[in-house]
Phi, psi and omega in degrees: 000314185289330162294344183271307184290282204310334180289277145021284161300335172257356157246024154276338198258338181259339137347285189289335176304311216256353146278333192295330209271318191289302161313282170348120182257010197307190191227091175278160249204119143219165190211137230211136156231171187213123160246169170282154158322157175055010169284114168345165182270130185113332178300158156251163190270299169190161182281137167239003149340253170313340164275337155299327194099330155333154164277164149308310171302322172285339172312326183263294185329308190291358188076020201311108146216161178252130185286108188255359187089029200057022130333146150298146174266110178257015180222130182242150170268096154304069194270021155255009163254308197117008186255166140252155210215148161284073181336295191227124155003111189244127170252118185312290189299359154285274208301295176267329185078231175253056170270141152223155316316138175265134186201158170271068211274158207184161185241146177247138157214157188219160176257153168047094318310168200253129156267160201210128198205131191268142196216131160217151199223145180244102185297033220274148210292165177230135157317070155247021194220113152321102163324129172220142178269160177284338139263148197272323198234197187180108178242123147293154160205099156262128193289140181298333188270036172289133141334120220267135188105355230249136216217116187271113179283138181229166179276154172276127174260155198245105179260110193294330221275176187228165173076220174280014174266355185297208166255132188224005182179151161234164193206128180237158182205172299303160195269013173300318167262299201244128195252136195276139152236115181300151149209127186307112173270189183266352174298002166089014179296203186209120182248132196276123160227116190264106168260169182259109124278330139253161189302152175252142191257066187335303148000290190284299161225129192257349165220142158233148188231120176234198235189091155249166210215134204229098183247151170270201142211060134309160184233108006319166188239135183232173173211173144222157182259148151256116190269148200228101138227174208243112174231131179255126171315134191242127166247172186275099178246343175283132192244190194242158183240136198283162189284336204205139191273337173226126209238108168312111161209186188220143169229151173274198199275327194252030172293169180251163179302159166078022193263133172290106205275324217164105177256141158262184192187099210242174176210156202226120167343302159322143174254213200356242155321284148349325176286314170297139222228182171181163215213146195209159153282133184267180211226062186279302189235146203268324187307318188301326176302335206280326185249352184212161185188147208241131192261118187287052160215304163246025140082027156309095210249094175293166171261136170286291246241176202229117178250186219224051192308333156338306193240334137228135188280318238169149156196162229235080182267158163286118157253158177216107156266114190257160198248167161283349193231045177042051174223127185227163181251176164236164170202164096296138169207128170291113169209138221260125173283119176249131220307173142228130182270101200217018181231143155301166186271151180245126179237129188248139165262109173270006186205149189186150162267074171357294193224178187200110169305183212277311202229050140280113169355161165282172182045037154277156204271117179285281188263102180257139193254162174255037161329125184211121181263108158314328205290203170234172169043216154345298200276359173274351240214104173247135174247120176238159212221164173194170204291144202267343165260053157249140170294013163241200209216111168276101223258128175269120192247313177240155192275098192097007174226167204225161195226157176230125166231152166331140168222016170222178147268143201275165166201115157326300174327314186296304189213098198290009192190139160229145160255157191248111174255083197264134190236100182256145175212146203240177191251034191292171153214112028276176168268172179215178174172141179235184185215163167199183197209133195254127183238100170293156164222137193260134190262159165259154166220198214250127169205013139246156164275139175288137182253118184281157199288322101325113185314328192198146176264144161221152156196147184245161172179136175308141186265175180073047153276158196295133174293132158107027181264126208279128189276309169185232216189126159215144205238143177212145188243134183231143204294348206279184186288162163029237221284305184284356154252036154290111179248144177255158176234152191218131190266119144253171201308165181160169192255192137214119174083353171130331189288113159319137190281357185258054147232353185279254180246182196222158177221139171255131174294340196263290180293330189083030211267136185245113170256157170281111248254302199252187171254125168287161192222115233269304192305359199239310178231167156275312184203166149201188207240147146194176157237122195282143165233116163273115191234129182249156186300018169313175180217075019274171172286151173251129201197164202223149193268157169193142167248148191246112171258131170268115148260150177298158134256129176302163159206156187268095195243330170260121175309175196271122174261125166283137199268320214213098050247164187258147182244118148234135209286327167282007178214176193213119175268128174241181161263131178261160176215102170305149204253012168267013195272146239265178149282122184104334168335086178284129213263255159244152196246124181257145184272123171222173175202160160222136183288348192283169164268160172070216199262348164298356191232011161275116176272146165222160178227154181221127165285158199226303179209166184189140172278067182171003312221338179273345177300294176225161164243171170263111162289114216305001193225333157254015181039040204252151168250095194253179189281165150244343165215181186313124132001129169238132162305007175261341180299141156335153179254333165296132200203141195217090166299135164241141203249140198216106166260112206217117156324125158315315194313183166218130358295178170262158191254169159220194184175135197219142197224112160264144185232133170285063169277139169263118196241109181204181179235347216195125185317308213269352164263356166293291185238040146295308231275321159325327183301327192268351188292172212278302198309318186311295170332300179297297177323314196262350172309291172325320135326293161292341131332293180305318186293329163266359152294297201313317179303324179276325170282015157279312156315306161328285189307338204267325162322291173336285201267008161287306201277334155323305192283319173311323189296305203293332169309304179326304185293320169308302171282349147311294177311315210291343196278320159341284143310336189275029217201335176244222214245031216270138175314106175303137223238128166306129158268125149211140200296132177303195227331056146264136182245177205206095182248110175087342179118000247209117162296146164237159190264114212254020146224170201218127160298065206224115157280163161210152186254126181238131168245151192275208196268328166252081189300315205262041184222341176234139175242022205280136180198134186289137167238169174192179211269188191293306194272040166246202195274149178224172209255111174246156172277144165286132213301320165333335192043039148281012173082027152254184183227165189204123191258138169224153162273110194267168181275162179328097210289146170314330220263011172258338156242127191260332183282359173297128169295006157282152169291161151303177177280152169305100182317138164313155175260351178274357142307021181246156162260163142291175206260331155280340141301338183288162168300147183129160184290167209299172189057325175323129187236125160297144165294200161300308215283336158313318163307328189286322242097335188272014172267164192285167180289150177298164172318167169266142186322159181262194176258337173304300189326298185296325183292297146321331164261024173261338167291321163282327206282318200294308212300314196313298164257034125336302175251023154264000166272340168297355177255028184260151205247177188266144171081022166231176194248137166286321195312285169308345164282302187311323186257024173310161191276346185266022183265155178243129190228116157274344185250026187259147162266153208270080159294116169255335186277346210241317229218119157198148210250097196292156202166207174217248136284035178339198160169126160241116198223191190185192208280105188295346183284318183332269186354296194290317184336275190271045177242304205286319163295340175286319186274339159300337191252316181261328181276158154291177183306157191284158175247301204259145152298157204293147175253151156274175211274158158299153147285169193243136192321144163269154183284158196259191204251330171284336166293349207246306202289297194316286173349270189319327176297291165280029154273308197283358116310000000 
């Protein structure tokens, strides 16, 4: 039945919700508050009146109530304030448990009209729940031998509350053995560990109590406590102890066996078994076994063994004690054996000096000694000695060691060896004492330098000697011994003359024997300087200078040079001798030297040979050459002398001279008579040999490049005729630096020779050229053969890129226009006569030939006009030669020169224009133009002209 109703109810309430949501037109609404937990009954909560907006009336009118979904109602209404109030007891952790955030949700719905407004309330915690543990105690029992680290789990205590009201620390007390450790899980808890930080001592405490503590942190701050105890567990931790860690005793060295060294004693904490010990040796060394031996109960320690301070001062045993539950002690004991003086001092040397050099300081340390007495006290304690006349001194440094040092400066020369006797004895009773014996050797050391036998050296040698011919010797000595009076010679550097001397000579080191490097030459040095150093093999060396002076010795290795008369081969110097000259008559002196010295440089002169020998003589100490008797008019007038100049040396040198006299009164009977000499004859053969290679290799060139030119002409007229044959526009050519003045070609370098004749024209035909802007040779249009130097102006042909302009071309420089290149007849219009018509056809090879051919005739006869004593070279670019029957090939032909004018006869001219184009072009192609007039002639053209017509 209670089931029936309530199912009923709740679907009448969801009913009534899904009419409210459908129907309803209200304006829904919400509002949210936060109260604390535990708020009395009667609060209020919030006006929700007024946080709705609501009236009162409406509250009332409307039915105001709150709707929780069948819940508890822990929140009640007040519609006559208008408040919500708390109804029932609110427990967070009941309600939510550690859900967050917790709050209460609930509806205001109101009626007519009926409205619905969402109310929510939050519920936030309070510290009111304590930590607590589920047990109150905790007893542990841990064996004292637990380890440190070692980790105890304690319960976790329980706070409902949540956030900072939770559980947030434990604190364990007190910390002397155990330390609390946390660890985070993922539940987000904490798990609690009690670790072992110091070891536990039953002994000390046998029970702990410790105190944990669980704080929240709320305000008030709340806790709860665990009481924790500890019973520690008892183990065999006492081990036995010796009364003392170290036990002393002394025997002498000659006690007899079984004699009582000493007892230990321990004692042990522990009772019954545990309690009980027993006492050993440790067996560290066998010997200790072989001497002593321990009564294990009661830890009486005997002598066995026969001891020895000798060999030990003392011994060190190990004693031990053991418990029944295996903890043992240690103890040491020491037992110091006393001394009997019954051993001499032992004396050792660890360090020591063979030999010692000469010129070591005082107090150098020779010897260092070692003493060692086995004894103790008294009979250990040595003093040592040494006999006081050796220059040395025994020094004490360390306890037991002794140093033997120099106590003068030593000199090998006095003594080359000491033995040394050293004496130690100790102060035992009886003394006892030993000895030993040393034997020094004094080193010499390099403290003189080698000394040459000599302050300074001369030595001579003949020049033109063979290089490696040994000149002579330098000796040097050094007083010390073995190695440091080994001496070397050494050249050192320096020049002669700007030259290293090691181009000069050499010093071999080992003998010191000085060789010639090179062959000298007197004429060149006389003598020079150096320095030798004799260094001996000392360490460092020592060493000594000597200066060497080399003199050259001359030799008569050069003839005598005559200076004065000069013998030269193109020309012939004579002496003239008037035939009126005296007996005694100085004719000429002939001049010589010789570069040798000395009695090598004494000359005498002879006559040798002469066409006359009764005429002149030579003076035999001056070389002067005088008559010996008159002149006669029957003497020759040429007379040809040989003078023979011969040098004193031996052997002796010479030199021969000829000298030319002429015996005349008048120059021009001189030199007819001169002319005739051999050497002239030769001079001029040779000449003439060069002058007629050069003509063939000239010849040579110019065939070369006639047929050159001919081949590229060949080729040319080939292309052109190509063109001339189709149907394509003639294209103007001009020739690089060619200009077009007028219609008229011009010469785009300019030419000038000059003819230089020697003095003897009629024997040389040799002749000079030189460029336009030097001097140059014009003819005279007469061709009488003179000359004239004129200084010409600057030539094109020294810059060919200059930017001045050229010269005007002569105007006697034009063709007719049937003079021009192109087929036979061919006539130009006007603008051809001006110049401004396209260029003619280009030449046939018939043309080209014919007019190399008029050009050839031309100058034929214009060289036929030349007078004697002029050059065709120079006549042919003369500015007055003329060429008329060349056609103005501008592309082809160009004539070197300068600003000629070449003209010629005009019928000639047309004549043989009209026969070339008859015989060589072809038939005409274009109609005939009419001819230009023709240029006119200069007044230098009209003589040339005239000039070959009357030839």
């Amino acid at each position: 039945m209670t089931l029936d109703t309530t199912s009923n109810r709740t679907m009448r309430r969801q009913v009534l919700l899904f009419l409210l949501l459908l129907c309803l037109s209200s304006v829904l609404g919400q509002v949210s508050y936060s109260i604390p937990e535990e708020m009395s009954k009667g609060s209020v909560v919030g006006n929700i009146a007024n946080d709705l907006g609501l009236d009162l009336k409406r509250l009332k009118s409307g039915k105001a109530r709150v709707y929780t979904g069948g819940s508890v109602e822990y929140i009640g209404l007040n519609k006559d304030r208008g408040v919500l109030f708390v109804r029932e007891r609110i427990d967070r952790e009941a309600l939510c448990a550690e859900t967050t955030p917790c709050a209460l949700h609930f509806q205001l719905i109101l009626e007519n009209p009926m409205e619905l407004f969402r109310v929510t309330v939050e519920i936030t915690d309070i510290n009111d729940n304590t930590p607590t543990f589920t047990n109150a105690e905790k007893r542990f029992e841990i064996s004292e031998s637990a380890v440190i680290g070692s980790k105890f789990i304690l319960e976790r205590a329980i706070d409902s509350d949540i956030g900072p009201n939770g559980l947030q620390r434990y604190v364990l007390s007190p910390t002397d053995n155990f330390m609390l450790k946390l660890e985070n899980q993922a539940d987000g808890s904490k798990k609690v560990e009690m670790v072992l930080q110091k070891p536990l001592d039953r002994e000390k405490q046998e029970h702990i109590s410790l105190l944990l503590t669980a704080v929240d942190g709320g305000e008030p701050q709340m806790s709860g406590t665990m009481q924790i105890f500890v019973h520690v567990l008892d183990v065999n931790d006492n081990a036995p102890i010796f009364a003392k860690p170290l036990y002393r005793a002394k025997i002498p060295e000659n006690s007899p066996k079984s004699t009582s060294v000493t007892t230990v004693s321990a004692t042990d904490k522990d009772i019954g078994s545990n309690g009980e010990v027993s006492y050993l040796i440790t067996p560290t060394k066998r010997v200790l076994t072989e001497l002593f031996k321990i009564n294990s109960n009661t830890g009486e320690i005997i002598l066995i063994g026969a001891l020895d301070y000798e060999k030990a001062k003392s011994y060190q045993l190990d004693v031990e004690v053991i418990d029944s539950g295996g903890l043992s002690d240690s103890a040491k004991v020491i037992i110091d054996i006393v001394d009997i003086n019954d051993n001499s001092p032992h004396i050792k040397i660890p360090s020591k000096s063979d030999s010692i050099l000469e010129d070591s300081p005082p107090n150098t340390v020779i010897f260092m000694l070692s003493v060692e007495d086995p004894d103790s006290e008294s009979n250990g304690k040595v003093e040592c000695n040494i006999d006081n006349s050796i220059p040395f001194k025994i020094q004490t440094t360390l306890n037991g060691f002794y140093t033997l040092v120099t106590e003068v400066t030593l000199d090998r020369e006095v003594a080359s060896q000491y033995n040394i006797t050293v004496t130690c004895s100790d102060e035992g009773v009886p003394s006892l004492s030993s000895s030993v014996t040393l034997t020094l050797q004094i080193s010499d050391v390099n403290d003189n330098a080698p000394v040459f036998e000599r302050s300074s050296y001369e030595a001579y040698i003949v020049e033109n000697n063979t290089p490696g011919l040994s000149i002579f010797t330098v000796k040097a000595r050094d007083a010390d011994w073995n190695q440091n009076a080994r001496v070397s010679y050494i050249l050192e550097d320096s020049s002669v003359n700007g030259v290293p001397v090691s181009s000069y000579v050499s010093v071999s080191a080992e003998s010191g024997v000085i060789h010639a490097v090179r062959s000298f030459d007197y004429e060149q040095i006389k003598d020079f300087k150096f320095r030798v150093k004799a260094q001996d093999g000392g360490s460092p060396p020592l060493s000594t200078n000597v200066t060497v002076k080399i003199v050259i010795q001359d030799q008569n290795d050069n003839p005598p040079q005559v200076l004065y008369p000069v013998q030269t081969g193109g020309s012939v110097v004579a002496e003239m001798v008037p035939r009126t000259a005296d007996v005694g008559y100085l004719v000429t002196k002939v001049v010589a030297v010789d570069v040798d010295s000395g009695q090598n440089a004494w000359l005498s002169y002879k006559l040798q040979k002469a066409t006359d020998r009764a005429l002149f003589e030579v003076g035999l100490q001056n070389g002067e050459i005088r008559t010996i008797r008159q002149v006669s008019d029957k003497d020759a007038v040429k007379q040809r002398l040989t003078v023979l100049v011969e040098d004193n040396g031996q052997p002796s040198r010479s030199a021969t001279v000829i000298v030319n006299v002429a015996v005349a009164d008048s120059f021009p009977e001189v030199l007819s008579e001169f002319t005739d000499f051999p050497h002239d004859k030769e001079y001029n053969d040779n000449l003439t040999f060069y002058l007629v290679l050069a003509l063939a290799v000239v010849s040579f060139l110019f065939i070369t490049c006639l047929v050159v030119i001919i081949s590229v002409k060949i080729y040319r007229w080939r292309q052109s005729r190509i063109l001339y044959h189709s149907n394509l526009p003639v294209i103007p050519y001009y020739p690089p630096r060619y200009s077009d003045t007028l219609g008229t070609g011009t010469l785009p370098h300019v030419y000038n020779y000059e003819v230089c004749r020697t003095t003897d024209s009629r024997k040389s035909d040799c002749k000079f050229g030189r460029a336009g802007s030097q001097n140059v040779l014009i003819m005279d249009p007469s061709s009488t053969g003179t000359m004239q130097r004129i200084q010409s102006e600057k030539s094109i042909l020294d810059e060919p890129d200059s930017p001045l302009e050229q010269k005007p071309p002569n105007n006697d420089w034009r063709f007719t226009q049937g003079q021009r290149p192109g087929p036979s007849g061919a006539a130009g219009g006007p603008e051809v006569a001006m110049g401004t018509g396209p260029w003619p056809q280009p030449p046939t090879e018939a043309e080209q030939l014919q007019a190399l051919m008029a050009a050839a005739n031309e100058v034929s006869e214009a060289t036929g006009t030349l007078g004697p004593g002029t050059m065709g070279l120079s006549t042919r670019y003369s500015p007055q030669f003329t060429l008329q029957h060349v056609p103005d090939y501008r592309q082809n032909v160009y004539i070197p020169g300068s600003t000629a004018t070449l003209t010629s006869n005009p019928q000639q001219q047309q004549a043989t224009a009209q026969q070339a184009t008859q015989q060589a072009l072809p038939p005409p192609q274009i109609s005939a133009q009419p001819e230009p007039p023709k240029a006119a002639q200069t007044p230098a053209s009209k003589k040339k002209s005239t000039k070959k017509e009357k030839k």
